[in-house]
C-alpha positions as CSV (number, residue, x, y, z in Angstrom):
1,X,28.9,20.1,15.4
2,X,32.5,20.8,15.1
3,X,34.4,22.9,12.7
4,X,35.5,20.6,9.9
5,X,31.9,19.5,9.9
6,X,30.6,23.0,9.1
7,X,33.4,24.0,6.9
8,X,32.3,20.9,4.7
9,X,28.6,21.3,5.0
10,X,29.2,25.4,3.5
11,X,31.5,23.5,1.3
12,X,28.8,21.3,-0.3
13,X,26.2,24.1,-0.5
14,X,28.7,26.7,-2.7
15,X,29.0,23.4,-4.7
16,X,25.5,23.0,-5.0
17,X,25.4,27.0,-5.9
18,X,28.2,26.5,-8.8
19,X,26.7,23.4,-10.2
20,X,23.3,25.2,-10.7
21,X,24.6,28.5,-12.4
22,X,27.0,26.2,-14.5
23,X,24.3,24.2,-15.3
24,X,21.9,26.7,-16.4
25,X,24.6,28.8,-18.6
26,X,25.4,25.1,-20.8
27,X,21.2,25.2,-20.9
28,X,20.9,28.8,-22.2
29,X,24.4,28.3,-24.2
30,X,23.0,25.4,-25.9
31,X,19.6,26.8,-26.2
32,X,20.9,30.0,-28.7
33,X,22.1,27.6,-31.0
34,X,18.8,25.5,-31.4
35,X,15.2,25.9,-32.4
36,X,14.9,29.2,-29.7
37,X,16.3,31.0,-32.9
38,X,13.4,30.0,-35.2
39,X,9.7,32.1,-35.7
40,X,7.2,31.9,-32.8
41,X,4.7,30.1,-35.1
42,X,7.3,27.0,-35.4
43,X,5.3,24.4,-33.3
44,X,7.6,21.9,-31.4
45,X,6.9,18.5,-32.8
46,X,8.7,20.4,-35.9
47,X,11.6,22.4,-33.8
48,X,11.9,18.9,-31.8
49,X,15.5,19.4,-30.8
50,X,17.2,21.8,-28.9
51,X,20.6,20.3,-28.6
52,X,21.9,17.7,-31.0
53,X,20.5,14.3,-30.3
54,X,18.4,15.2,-27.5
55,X,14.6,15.5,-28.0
56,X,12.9,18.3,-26.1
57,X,9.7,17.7,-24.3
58,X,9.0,21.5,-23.6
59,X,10.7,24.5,-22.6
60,X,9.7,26.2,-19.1
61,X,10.8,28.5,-16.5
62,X,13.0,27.2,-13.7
63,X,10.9,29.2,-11.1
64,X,7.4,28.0,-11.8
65,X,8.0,24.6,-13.4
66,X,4.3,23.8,-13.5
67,X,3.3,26.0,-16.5
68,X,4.7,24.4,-20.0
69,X,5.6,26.1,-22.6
70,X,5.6,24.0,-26.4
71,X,8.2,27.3,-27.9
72,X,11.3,28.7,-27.0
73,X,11.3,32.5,-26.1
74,X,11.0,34.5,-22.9
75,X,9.7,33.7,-19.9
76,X,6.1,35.4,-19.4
77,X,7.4,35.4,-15.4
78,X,11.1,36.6,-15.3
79,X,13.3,38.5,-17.6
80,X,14.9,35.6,-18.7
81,X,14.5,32.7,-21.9
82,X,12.5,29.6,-21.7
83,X,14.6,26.8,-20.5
84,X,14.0,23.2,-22.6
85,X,13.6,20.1,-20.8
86,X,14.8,17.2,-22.8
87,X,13.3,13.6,-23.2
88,X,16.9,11.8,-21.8
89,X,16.8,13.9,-18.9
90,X,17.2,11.8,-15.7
91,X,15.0,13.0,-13.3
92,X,11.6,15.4,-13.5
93,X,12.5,18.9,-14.1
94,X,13.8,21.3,-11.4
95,X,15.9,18.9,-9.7
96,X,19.8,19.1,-8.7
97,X,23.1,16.9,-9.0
98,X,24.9,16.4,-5.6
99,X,28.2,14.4,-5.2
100,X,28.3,11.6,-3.1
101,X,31.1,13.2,-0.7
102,X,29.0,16.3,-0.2
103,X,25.8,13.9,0.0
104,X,27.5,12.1,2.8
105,X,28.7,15.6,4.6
106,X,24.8,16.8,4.2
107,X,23.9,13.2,5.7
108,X,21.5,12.2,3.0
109,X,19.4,8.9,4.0
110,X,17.4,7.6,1.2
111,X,14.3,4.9,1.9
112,X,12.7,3.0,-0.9
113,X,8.8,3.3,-0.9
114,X,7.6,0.2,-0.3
115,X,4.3,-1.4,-0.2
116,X,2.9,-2.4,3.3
117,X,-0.3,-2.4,5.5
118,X,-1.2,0.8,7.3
119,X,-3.1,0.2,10.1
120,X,-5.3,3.4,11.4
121,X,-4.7,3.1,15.2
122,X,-6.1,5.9,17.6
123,X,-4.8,7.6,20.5
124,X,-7.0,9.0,23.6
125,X,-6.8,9.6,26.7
126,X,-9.0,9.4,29.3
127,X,-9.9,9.4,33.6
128,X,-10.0,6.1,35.7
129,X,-13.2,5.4,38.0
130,X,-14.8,3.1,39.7
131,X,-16.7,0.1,37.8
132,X,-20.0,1.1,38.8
133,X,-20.9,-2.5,37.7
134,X,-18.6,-3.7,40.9
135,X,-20.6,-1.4,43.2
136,X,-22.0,-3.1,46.7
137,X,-24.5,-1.6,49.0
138,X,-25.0,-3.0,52.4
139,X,-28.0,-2.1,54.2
140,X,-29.6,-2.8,57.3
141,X,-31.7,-6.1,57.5
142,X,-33.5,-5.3,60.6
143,X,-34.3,-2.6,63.1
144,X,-31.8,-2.2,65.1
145,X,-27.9,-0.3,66.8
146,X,-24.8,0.1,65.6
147,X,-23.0,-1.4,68.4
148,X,-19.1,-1.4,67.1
149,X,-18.1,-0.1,64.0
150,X,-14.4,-1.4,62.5
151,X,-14.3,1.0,59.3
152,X,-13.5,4.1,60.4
153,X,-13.2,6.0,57.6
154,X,-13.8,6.3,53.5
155,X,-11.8,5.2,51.1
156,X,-10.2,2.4,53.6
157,X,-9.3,-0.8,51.4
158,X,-11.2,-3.9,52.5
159,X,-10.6,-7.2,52.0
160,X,-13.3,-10.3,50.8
161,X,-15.2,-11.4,54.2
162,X,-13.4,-8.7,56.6
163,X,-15.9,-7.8,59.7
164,X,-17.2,-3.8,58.9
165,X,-19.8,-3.3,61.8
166,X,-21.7,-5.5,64.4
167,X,-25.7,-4.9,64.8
168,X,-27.8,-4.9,67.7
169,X,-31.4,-6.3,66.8
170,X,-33.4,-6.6,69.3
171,X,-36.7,-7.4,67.3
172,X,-33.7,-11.4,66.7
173,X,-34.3,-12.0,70.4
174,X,-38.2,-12.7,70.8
175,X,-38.3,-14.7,67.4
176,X,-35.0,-16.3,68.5
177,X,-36.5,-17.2,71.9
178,X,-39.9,-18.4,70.4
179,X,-37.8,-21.1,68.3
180,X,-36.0,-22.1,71.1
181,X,-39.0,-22.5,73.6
182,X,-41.0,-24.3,70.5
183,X,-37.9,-26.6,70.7
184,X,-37.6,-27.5,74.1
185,X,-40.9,-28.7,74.1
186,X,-42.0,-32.6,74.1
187,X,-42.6,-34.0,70.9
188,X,-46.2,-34.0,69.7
189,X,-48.6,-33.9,66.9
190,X,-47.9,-29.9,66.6
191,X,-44.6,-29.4,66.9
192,X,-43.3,-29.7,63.9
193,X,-45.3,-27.3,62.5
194,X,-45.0,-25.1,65.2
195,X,-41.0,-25.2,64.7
196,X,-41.3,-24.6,61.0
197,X,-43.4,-21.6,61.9
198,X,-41.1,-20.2,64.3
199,X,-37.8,-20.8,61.9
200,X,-40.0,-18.8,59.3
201,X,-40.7,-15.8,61.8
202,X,-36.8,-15.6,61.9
203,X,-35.8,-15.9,58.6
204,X,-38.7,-12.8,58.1
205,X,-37.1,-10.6,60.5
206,X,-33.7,-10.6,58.8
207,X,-31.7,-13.5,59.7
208,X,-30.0,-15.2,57.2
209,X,-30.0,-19.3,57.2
210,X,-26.2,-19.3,58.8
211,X,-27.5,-17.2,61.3
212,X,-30.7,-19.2,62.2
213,X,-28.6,-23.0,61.8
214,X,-26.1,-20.9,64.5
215,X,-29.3,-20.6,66.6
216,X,-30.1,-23.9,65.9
217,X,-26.9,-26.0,66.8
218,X,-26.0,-24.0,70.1
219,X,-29.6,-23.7,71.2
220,X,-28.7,-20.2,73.0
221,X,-29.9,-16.5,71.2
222,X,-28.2,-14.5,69.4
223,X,-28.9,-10.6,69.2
224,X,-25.8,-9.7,67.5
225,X,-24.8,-9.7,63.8
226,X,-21.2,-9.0,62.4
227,X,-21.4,-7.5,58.8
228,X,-19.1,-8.8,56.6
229,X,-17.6,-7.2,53.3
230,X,-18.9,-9.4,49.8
231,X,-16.2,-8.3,48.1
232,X,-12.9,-7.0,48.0
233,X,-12.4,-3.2,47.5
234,X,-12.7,0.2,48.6
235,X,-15.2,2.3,51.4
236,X,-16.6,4.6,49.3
237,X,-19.3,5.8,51.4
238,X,-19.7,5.3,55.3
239,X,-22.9,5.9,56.7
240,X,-22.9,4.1,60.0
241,X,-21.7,5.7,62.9
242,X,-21.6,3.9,66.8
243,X,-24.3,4.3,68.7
244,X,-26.5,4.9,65.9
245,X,-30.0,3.6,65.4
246,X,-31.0,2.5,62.0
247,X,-34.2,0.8,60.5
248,X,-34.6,-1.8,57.9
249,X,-33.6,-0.7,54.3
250,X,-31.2,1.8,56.2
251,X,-27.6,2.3,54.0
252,X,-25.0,1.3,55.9
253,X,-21.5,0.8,53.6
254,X,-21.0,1.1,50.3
255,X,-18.0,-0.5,48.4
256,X,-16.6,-0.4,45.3
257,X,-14.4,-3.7,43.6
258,X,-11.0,-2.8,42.3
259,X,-10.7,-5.9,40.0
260,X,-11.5,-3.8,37.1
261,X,-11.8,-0.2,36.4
262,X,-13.4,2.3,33.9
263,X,-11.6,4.7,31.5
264,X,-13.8,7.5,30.6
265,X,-11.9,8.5,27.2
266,X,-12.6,11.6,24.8
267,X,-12.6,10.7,21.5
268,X,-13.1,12.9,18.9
269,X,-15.8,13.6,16.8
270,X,-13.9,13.0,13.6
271,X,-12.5,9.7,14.7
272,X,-15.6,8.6,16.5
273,X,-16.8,6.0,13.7
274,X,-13.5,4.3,14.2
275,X,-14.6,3.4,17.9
276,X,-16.9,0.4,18.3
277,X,-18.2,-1.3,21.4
278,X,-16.1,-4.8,22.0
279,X,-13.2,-3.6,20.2
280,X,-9.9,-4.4,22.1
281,X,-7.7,-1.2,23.4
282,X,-4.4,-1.3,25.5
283,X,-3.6,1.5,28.3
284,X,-0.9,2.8,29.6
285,X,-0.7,5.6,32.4
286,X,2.1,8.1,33.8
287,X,1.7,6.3,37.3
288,X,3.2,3.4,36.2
289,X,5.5,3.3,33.2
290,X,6.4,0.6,30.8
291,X,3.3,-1.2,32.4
292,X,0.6,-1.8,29.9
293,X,-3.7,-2.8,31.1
294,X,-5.5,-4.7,28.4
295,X,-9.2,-4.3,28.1
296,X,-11.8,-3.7,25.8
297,X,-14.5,-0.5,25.0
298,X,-17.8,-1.5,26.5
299,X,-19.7,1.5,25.2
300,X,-19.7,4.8,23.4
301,X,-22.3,7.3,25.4
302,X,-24.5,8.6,22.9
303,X,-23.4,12.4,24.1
304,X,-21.5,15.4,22.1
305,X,-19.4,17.3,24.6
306,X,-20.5,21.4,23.0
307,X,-17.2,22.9,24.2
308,X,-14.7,19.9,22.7
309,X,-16.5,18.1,20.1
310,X,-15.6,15.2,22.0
311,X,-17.6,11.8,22.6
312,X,-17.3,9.4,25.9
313,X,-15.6,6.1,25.3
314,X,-16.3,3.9,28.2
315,X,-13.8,1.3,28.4
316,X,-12.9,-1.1,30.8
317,X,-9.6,-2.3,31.8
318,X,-8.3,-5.2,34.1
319,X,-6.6,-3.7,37.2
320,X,-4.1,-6.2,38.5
321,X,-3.3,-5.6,42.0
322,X,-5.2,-2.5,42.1
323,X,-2.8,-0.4,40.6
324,X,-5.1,2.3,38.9
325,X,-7.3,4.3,41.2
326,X,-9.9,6.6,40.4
327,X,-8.9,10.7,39.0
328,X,-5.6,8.5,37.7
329,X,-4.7,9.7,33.5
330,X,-4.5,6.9,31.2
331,X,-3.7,6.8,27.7
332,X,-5.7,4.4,25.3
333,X,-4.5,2.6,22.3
334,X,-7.3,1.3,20.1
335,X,-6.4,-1.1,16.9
336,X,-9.3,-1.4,14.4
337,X,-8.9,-4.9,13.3
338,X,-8.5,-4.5,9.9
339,X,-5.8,-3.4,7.9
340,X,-5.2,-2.1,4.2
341,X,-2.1,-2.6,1.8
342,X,-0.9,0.9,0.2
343,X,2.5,2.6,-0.7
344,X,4.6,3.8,2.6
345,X,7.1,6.1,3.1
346,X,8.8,7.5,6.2
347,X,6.8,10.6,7.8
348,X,10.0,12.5,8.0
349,X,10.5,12.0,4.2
350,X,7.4,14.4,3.9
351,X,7.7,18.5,3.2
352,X,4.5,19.9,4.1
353,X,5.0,23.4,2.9
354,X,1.4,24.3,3.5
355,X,0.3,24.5,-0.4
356,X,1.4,21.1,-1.5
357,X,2.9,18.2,0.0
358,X,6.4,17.0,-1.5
359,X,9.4,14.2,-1.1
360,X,12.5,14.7,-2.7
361,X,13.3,11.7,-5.1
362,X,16.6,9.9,-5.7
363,X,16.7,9.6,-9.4
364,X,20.0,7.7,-9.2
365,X,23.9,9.5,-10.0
366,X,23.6,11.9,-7.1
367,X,20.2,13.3,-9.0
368,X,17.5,14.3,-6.6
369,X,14.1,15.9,-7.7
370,X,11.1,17.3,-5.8
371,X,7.8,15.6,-6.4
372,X,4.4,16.6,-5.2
373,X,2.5,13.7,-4.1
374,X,-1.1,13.2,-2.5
375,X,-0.6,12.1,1.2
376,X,-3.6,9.7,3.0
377,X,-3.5,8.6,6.9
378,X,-0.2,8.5,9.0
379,X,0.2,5.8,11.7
380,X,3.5,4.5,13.2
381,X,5.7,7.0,11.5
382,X,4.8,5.9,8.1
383,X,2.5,8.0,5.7
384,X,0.4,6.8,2.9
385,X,1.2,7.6,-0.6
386,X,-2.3,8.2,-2.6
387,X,-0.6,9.2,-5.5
388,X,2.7,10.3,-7.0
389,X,4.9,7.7,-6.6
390,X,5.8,3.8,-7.6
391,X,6.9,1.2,-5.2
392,X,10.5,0.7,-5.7
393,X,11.9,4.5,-5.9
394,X,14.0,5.9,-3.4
395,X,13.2,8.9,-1.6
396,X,15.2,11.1,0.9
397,X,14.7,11.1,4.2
398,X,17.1,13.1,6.2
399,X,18.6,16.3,4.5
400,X,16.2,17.1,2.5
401,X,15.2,20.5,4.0
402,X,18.5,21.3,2.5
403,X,17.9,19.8,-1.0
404,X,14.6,21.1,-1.5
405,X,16.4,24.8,-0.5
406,X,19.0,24.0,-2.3
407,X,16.5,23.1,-5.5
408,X,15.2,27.0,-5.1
409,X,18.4,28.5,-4.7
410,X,19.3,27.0,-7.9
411,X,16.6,28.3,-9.4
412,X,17.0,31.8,-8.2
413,X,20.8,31.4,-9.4
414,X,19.0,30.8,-12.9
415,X,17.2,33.9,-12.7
416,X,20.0,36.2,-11.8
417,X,22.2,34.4,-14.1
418,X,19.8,35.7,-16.9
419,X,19.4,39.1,-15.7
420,X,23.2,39.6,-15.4
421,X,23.7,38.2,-18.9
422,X,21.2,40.9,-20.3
423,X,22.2,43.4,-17.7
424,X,19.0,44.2,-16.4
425,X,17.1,43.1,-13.2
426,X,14.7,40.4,-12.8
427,X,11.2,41.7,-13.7
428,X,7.2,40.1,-13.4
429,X,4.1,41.0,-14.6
430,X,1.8,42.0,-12.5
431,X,-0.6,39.5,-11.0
432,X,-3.2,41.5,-10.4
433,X,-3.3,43.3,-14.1
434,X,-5.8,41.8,-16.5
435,X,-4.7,40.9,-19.9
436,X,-6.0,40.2,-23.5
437,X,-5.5,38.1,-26.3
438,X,-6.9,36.5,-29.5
439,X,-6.9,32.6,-30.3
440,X,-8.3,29.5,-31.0
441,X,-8.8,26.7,-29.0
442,X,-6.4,23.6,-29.9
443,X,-7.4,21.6,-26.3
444,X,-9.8,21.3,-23.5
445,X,-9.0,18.8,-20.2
446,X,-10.9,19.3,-17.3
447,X,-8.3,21.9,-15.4
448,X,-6.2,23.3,-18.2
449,X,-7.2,24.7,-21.8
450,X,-4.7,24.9,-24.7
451,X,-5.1,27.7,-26.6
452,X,-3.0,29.1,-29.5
453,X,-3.1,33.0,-29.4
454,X,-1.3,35.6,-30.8
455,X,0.7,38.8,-29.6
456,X,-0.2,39.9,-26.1
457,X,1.4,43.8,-26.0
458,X,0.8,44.5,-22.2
459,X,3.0,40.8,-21.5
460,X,5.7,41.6,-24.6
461,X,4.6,37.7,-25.8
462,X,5.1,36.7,-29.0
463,X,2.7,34.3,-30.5
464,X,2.4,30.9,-28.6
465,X,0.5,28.0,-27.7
466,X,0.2,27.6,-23.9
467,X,-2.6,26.3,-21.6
468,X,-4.8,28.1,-18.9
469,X,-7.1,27.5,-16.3
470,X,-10.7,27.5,-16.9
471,X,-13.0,30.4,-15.5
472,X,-14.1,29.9,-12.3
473,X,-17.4,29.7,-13.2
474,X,-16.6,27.3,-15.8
475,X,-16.3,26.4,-19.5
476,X,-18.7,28.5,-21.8
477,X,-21.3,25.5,-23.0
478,X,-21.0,27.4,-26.5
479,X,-17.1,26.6,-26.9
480,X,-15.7,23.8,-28.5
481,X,-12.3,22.9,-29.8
482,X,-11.3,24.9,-33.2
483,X,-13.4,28.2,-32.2
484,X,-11.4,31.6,-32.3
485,X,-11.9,33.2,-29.3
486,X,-11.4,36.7,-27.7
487,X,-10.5,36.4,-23.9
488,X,-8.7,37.8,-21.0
489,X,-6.8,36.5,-18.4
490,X,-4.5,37.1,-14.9
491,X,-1.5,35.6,-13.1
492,X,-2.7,33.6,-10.4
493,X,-0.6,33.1,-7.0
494,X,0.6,29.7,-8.4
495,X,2.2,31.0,-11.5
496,X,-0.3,29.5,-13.7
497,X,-2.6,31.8,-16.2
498,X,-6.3,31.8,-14.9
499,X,-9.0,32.7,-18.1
500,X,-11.4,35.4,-16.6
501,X,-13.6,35.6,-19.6
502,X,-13.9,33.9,-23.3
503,X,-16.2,34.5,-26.3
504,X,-16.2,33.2,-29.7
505,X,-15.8,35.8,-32.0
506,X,-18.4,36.0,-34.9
507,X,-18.1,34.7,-37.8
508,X,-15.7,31.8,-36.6
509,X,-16.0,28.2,-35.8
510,X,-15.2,24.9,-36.0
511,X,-14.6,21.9,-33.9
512,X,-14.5,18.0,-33.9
């Protein structure tokens, strides 16, 4: 970043700084000459407006913008007066007015939310091994030696029909020399069935029908078999050795097909209803990049790894040329098939600031307003909107760290800008101090109660109407709307008023 670029950046963020004390002295100008002068009983609908023209909507403090006020007066939370947020107002309250020079210098992208289908894909990875499904044993059809072996080692590749090992069996040569002399002999009544007898002894003492038409057509015997490899793949296990004698049923070779592999991938017990058998997945792996292996999940082992809440995926991928190998890393990319339409926006548009979730919003003449919205499922850098926005508006997304800083620094401005003007510091009550009050009850939603109290001394309030939080163990079942009520209250870490306690007070009802 070179000079002129930094010099214009600090440029734009004392602009920013002016414009919000500026704007907040015209607020509290205008506000002294309006309804912030009349009683504390005067309810709004009758004070209405605070500046000629404009209609105000309610008054609130800059630094907690969630709790409404519906009168003019103090802040409850700083030393400093209400400020009134009008109906015309462009923009949710709490935002700030940039220029478009010192937009372009902070390099301020705005996106429009748009409506789209968010598909949930899933990410694991996973080891290659062997297809145990492509797994061939050769064993030893007959008693008999390992005369020659021409595998010498594990793990040697082997191609389809490629000789492995030649056996000596010498229980071949009597049967072999029985057919033969059976053969030889003049034709009679007997000899057929004496030569069908004899080409059954062979086939029972191991040799295969090749071997006994070899016998056959050359008339001559033959003690020797060469074993041959079914299909192509890898020696994993070598039991034969030269020299060695081995009996029927003995393990001689076993081998392992390369056409296709397995990917043993851990998938987590959260996503794991996601994951069903047949469902297509690509993989890639850090052996070869930019190459991709389709295949599909065969099965999902009915097991809970204890120590990482992980599940087996057992998928299997085509292996083209025998690129992976077993102990290889492979990443797996599964799809679900289907899909659902919701609002989008770009990931990097989103402020998680680890309370709430929050874009900043383009309200259109260099206006830009944080708003909290409900976030759902990310995928392919774009995050679902649940709630809070519309399809159509335009929110920012690059450079809004600085906006949404640049929103509380204008707010702080406010604050000191009130303090100064009254020449005292900024003050709060004290959240954890418990207060009382008297009133009745004008409202009850399901997380905020309206109630119209008087005087509370250990606050300095006047009268007001404002609403609070229900108890956290609820609504009394005896209260109803139009009861006079004693209660108390604190400050919760949010800024909004939390009810710790409420009774009617005798003698006193009503309701609707």
């Amino acid at each position: 970043m070179n000079r002129r670029t930094i010099m214009s950046i600090v440029g734009g963020l004392v602009a920013l700084a002016v414009t919000g004390v500026g704007a907040y002295r015209l607020g509290t100008q205008a506000g002294a000459h309006g309804p912030a002068a009349t009683s504390a009983g005067q309810s709004a609908s009758s004070a209405g407006m605070d500046q000629p023209g404009r209609k105000v909507l309610y008054w609130h403090d800059p630094m907690v913008p969630g709790q409404k006020f519906d009168k003019p007066g103090k802040s409850p939370f700083m030393d400093m007066d209400l400020v009134p947020v009008y109906a015309d107002q462009n923009g949710p309250a709490g935002g700030v007015e940039i220029a478009p020079g010192v937009q372009q210098n902070l390099g301020i992208r705005v996106v429009e939310v748009r409506k789209g289908s968010l598909t949930n894909s899933l990410s694991v990875v996973g080891n290659v091994a062997f297809n145990e499904r492509d797994l061939v044993v050769l064993q030893a059809r007959s008693s008999g030696y390992v005369e020659k072996l021409l595998v010498r080692a594990p793990l040697e590749p082997v191609r389809k029909g490629q000789a492995l090992l030649q056996l000596f069996v010498p229980d071949w040569v009597a049967a072999q020399e029985e057919y033969l002399a059976i053969k030889r002999m003049p034709a009679g009544p007997d000899t057929a069935g004496l030569l069908d007898a004899a080409l059954q002894r062979m086939r029972l003492a191991g040799m295969t029908d090749a071997q006994v038409r070899q016998v056959s057509v050359q008339s001559q015997t033959s003690p020797r078999i060469t074993v041959t490899a079914p299909v192509a793949g890898v020696v994993t296990e070598l039991a034969a050795r030269e020299g060695m004698a081995v009996t029927m049923g003995t393990p001689l070779i076993r081998i392992n097909g390369l056409e296709t592999v397995w990917v043993n991938a851990e998938v987590p017990e959260s996503a794991a209803a996601q994951v069903r058998p047949g469902m297509a997945v690509r993989a890639t792996s850090p052996a070869f990049p930019g190459t991709e292996f389709s295949g599909k999940v065969e099965a999902v082992l009915p097991e809970v790894a204890a120590s990482t809440r992980t599940l087996k995926a057992r998928i299997a991928l085509a292996n083209p040329g025998g690129k992976l190998v077993p102990g290889m890393f492979a990443t797996i990319r599964m799809t679900p098939a289907q899909s659902r339409e919701t609002l989008l926006v770009p990931s990097e548009a989103v402020i998680q600031t680890g309370a709430r979730t929050v874009v900043i919003v383009a309200a259109g003449e260099g206006r830009f307003s944080a708003v909290e919205i409900v976030a759902g499922a990310e995928a392919d850098g774009q995050t679902e909107v649940i709630e809070g926005l519309g399809a159509g508006q335009k929110v920012v997304a690059s450079g809004q760290f600085l906006i949404d800083s640049e929103a509380s620094l204008r707010g702080s401005l406010q604050r000191l800008g009130a303090a100064a003007a009254k020449g005292s510091a900024p003050a709060g009550p004290t959240k954890a101090a418990t207060h009382r009050a008297t009133g009745k009850i004008e409202q009850i939603a399901g997380d905020m109660v309206t109630i119209s109290h008087g005087p509370v001394p250990s606050l300095k309030w006047g009268a007001m109407t404002m609403g609070f939080a229900p108890p956290a163990s609820g609504m009394p079942k005896d209260l109803k709307i139009g009861d006079t009520v004693q209660f108390e209250f604190q400050a919760a870490d949010d800024g909004v008023f939390k009810l710790v306690s409420m009774s009617r007070i005798a003698g006193t009802g009503g309701g609707q």
